[in-house]
C-alpha positions as CSV (number, residue, x, y, z in Angstrom):
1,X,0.0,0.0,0.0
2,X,0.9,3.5,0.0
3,X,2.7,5.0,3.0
4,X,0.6,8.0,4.4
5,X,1.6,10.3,7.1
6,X,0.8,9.2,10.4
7,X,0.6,10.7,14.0
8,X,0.7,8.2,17.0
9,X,-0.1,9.9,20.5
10,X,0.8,7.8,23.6
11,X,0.3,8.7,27.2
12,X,0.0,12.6,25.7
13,X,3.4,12.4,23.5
14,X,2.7,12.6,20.1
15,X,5.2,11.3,17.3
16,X,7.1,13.6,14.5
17,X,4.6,14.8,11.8
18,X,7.4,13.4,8.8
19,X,6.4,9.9,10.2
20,X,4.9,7.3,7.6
21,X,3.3,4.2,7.5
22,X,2.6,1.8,4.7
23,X,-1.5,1.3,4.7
24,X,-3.1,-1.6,3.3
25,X,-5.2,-0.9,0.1
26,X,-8.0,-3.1,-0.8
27,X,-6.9,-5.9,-3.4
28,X,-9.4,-5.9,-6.1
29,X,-7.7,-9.8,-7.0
30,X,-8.4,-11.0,-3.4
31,X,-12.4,-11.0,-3.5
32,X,-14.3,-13.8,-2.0
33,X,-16.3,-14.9,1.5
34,X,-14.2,-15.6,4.7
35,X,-14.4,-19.2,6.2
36,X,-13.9,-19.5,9.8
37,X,-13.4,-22.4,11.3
38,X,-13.8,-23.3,15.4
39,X,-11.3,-25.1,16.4
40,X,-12.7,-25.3,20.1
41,X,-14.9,-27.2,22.2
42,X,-17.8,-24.0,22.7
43,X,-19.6,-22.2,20.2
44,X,-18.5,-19.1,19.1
45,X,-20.2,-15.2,18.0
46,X,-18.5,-14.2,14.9
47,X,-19.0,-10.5,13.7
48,X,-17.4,-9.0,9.7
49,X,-17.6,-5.5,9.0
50,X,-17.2,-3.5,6.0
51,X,-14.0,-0.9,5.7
52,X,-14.3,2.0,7.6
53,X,-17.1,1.0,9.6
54,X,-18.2,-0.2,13.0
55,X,-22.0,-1.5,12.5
56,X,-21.6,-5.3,11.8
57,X,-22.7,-6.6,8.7
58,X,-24.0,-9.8,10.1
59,X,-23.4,-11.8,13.5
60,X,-23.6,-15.3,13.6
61,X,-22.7,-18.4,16.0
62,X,-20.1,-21.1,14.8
63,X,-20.6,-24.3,16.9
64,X,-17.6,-26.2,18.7
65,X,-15.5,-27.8,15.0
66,X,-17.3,-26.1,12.8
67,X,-17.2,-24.4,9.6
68,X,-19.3,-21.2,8.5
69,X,-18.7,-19.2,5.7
70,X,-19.7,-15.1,5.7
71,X,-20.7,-13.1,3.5
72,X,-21.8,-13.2,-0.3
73,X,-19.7,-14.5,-3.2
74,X,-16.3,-12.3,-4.4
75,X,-17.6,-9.6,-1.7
76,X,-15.3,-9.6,1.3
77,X,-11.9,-7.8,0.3
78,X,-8.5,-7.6,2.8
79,X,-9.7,-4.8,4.3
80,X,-12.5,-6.2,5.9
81,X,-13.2,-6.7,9.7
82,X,-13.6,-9.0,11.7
83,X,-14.5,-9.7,15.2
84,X,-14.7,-13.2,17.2
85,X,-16.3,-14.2,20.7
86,X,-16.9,-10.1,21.2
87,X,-12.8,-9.5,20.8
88,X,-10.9,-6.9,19.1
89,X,-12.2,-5.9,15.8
90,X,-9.6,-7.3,13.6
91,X,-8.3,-6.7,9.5
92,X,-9.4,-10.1,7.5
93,X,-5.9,-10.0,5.3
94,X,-4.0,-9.8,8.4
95,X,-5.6,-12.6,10.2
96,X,-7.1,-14.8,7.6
97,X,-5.1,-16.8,5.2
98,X,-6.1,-16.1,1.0
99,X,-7.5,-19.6,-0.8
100,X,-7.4,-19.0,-4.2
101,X,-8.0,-22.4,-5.3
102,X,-10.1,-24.5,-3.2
103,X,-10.6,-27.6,-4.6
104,X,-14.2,-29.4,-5.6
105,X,-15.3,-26.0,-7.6
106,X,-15.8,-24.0,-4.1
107,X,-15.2,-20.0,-5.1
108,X,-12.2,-18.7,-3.2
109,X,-12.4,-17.5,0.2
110,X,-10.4,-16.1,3.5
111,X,-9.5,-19.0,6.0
112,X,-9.4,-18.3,9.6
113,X,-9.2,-20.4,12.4
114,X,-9.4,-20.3,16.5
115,X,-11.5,-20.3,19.4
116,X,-13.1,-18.6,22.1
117,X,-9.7,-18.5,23.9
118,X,-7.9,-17.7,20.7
119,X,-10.0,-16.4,18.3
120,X,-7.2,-16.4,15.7
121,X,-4.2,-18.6,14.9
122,X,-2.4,-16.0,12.8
């Protein structure tokens, strides 16, 4: 991605102004649904967001070893949210893994993994 200028205030001390950071731009190659899978032995609340906002797009439950898949075909990008068992919100390229090929004809998707505990392996 492009590196934009970036401020970071801690505990009232601000960085310099000439600092930059690389920011993650959608990738328009990367489109697909985001499987998550629960590792774990409880069920677990599963929240996706679109970029740049903070309403949910839809929360669901994944029972103990399960699979779900969110979201609509070729719809959830890299910069996507995500949020598991009522945790942090977290960016879908940073903690999901990118299947482009699934095998028996299943469109591509974002893999993540984890738990109640853990909600993501990565």
């Amino acid at each position: 991605g492009a590196a934009v200028p970036v401020v970071v205030t801690v505990d009232g001390v601000a960085s310099r102004g000439d600092v930059t950071m690389q920011v993650m731009q959608p990738d328009a190659t990367r489109l697909g649904r985001i499987s998550y899978f629960n590792s774990g032995s409880t069920p677990v609340s599963l929240q996706y967001f679109q970029p740049g906002s903070s309403v949910p797009v839809g929360t669901y439950t994944v029972g103990a070893g399960q699979t779900f898949y969110l979201g609509s075909l070729a719809t959830v990008a890299n910069n996507w949210g995500i949020s598991v068992a009522g945790g942090a919100f977290r960016v879908v390229g940073n903690v999901c893994s990118w299947t482009a090929n699934p095998s028996g004809g299943i469109a591509p998707y974002w893999f993540c993994t984890g738990t109640s505990g853990q909600p993501f392996a990565r």
